[in-house]
C-alpha positions in Angstrom: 19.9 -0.2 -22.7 16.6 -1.4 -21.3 17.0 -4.6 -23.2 19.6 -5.7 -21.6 18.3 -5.0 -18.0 16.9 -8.5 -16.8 13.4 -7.9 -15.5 11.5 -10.2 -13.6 7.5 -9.8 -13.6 5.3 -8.2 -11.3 3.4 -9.5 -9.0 1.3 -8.3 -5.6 1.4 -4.5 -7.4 -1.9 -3.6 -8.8 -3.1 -0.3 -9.8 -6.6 1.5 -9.2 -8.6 4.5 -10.1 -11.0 5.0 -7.0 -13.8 7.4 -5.9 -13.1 9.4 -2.5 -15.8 11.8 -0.8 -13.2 14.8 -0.1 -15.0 17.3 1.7 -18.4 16.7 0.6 -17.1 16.3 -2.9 -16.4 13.7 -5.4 -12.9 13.0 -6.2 -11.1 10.5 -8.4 -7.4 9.2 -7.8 -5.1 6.6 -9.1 -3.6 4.7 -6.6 -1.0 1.7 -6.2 -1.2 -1.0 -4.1 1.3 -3.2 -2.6 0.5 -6.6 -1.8 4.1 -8.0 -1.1 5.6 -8.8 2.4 8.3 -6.4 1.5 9.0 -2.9 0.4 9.2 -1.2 -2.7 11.7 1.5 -3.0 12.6 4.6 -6.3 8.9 3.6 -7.7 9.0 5.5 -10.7 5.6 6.8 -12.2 4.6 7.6 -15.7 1.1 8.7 -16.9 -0.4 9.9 -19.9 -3.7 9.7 -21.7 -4.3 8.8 -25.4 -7.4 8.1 -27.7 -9.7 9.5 -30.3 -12.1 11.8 -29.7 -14.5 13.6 -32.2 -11.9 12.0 -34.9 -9.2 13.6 -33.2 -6.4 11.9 -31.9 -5.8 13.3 -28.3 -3.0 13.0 -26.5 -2.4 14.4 -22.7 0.7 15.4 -20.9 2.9 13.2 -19.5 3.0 13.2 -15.5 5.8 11.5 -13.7 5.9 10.8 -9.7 8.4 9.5 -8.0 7.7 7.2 -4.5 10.7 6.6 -2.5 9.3 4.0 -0.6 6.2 2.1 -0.5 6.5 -0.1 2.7 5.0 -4.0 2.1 1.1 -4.2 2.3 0.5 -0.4 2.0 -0.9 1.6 -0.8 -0.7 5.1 -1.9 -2.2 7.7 -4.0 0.1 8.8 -7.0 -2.4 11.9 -9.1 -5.8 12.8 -9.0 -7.5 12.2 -12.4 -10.4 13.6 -14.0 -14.1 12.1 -15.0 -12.9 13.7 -18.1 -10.1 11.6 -19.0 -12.8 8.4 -19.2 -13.0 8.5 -22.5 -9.3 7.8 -23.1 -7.4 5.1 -22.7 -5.4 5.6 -19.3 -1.8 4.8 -19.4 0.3 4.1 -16.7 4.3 2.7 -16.2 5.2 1.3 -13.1 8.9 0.8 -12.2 10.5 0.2 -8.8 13.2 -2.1 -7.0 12.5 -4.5 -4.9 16.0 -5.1 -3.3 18.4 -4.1 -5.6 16.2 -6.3 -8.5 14.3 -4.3 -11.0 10.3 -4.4 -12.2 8.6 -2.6 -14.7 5.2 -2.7 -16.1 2.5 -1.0 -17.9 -1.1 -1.1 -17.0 -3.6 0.8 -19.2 -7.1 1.4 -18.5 -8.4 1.1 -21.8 -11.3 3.3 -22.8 -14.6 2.5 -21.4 -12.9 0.7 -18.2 -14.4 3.4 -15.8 -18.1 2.2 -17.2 -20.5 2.6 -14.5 -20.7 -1.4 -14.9 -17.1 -2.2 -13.8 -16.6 0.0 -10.6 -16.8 -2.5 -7.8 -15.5 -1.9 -3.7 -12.2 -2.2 -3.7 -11.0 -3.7 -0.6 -7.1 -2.4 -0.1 -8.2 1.1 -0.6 -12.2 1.1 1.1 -13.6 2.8 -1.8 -15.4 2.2 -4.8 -13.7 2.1 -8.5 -11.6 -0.3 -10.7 -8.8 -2.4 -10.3 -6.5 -2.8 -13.2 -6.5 -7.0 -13.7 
């Protein structure tokens, strides 16, 4: 059971939702960053989106991608997202193996996070958007 796996907590992973000019076009993607010296390996990725919208409670599919390997300092783009999915809170779970240890955790971009006022450059990635803290 998941309570009895012993997990350590993450550091140098980060997540991001970025802007890309794809052909002359616009395009949003969530991507995952590793800052470690070392690799990641089975990443394991979970998304969904959740919220209320015109007093509704909306809920979105959940996606799940699976990275074999995600070499140290490197990054790479799990989904592209829609503009549309702003308004909800963002939900992403993160677990890998570093060696044959285990880490797992959950960053959500809550709604409102893709606000106009919060999209900075992004250095790992060379595009604009936000960084989940």
């Amino acid at each position: 059971m998941k309570k009895d796996i012993d997990f350590h907590p993450v550091t140098g992973v980060k997540l991001a939702i970025a802007k890309e000019e794809v052909n002359g076009n616009s395009e949003w993607g969530v991507y995952i960053i590793n800052h470690n010296m070392i690799e990641l390996t089975n990443l394991m990725v979970t998304s969904k989106g959740y919220g209320i919208l015109n007093g509704e409670d909306i809920k979105t599919s959940t996606l799940r991608h699976m990275i074999e390997e995600l070499g140290s300092e490197s990054i790479a783009k799990i989904e592209p997202i829609d503009p549309k999915l702003f308004v909800l809170n963002n939900e992403f779970w993160v677990s890998y193996y570093i060696l044959d240890q285990i880490f797992d955790k959950k960053f959500v971009f809550v709604e409102g996070s893709m606000d106009e006022k919060n999209i900075q450059y992004i250095p790992a990635l060379d595009l604009e958007g936000v960084l989940h803290p």
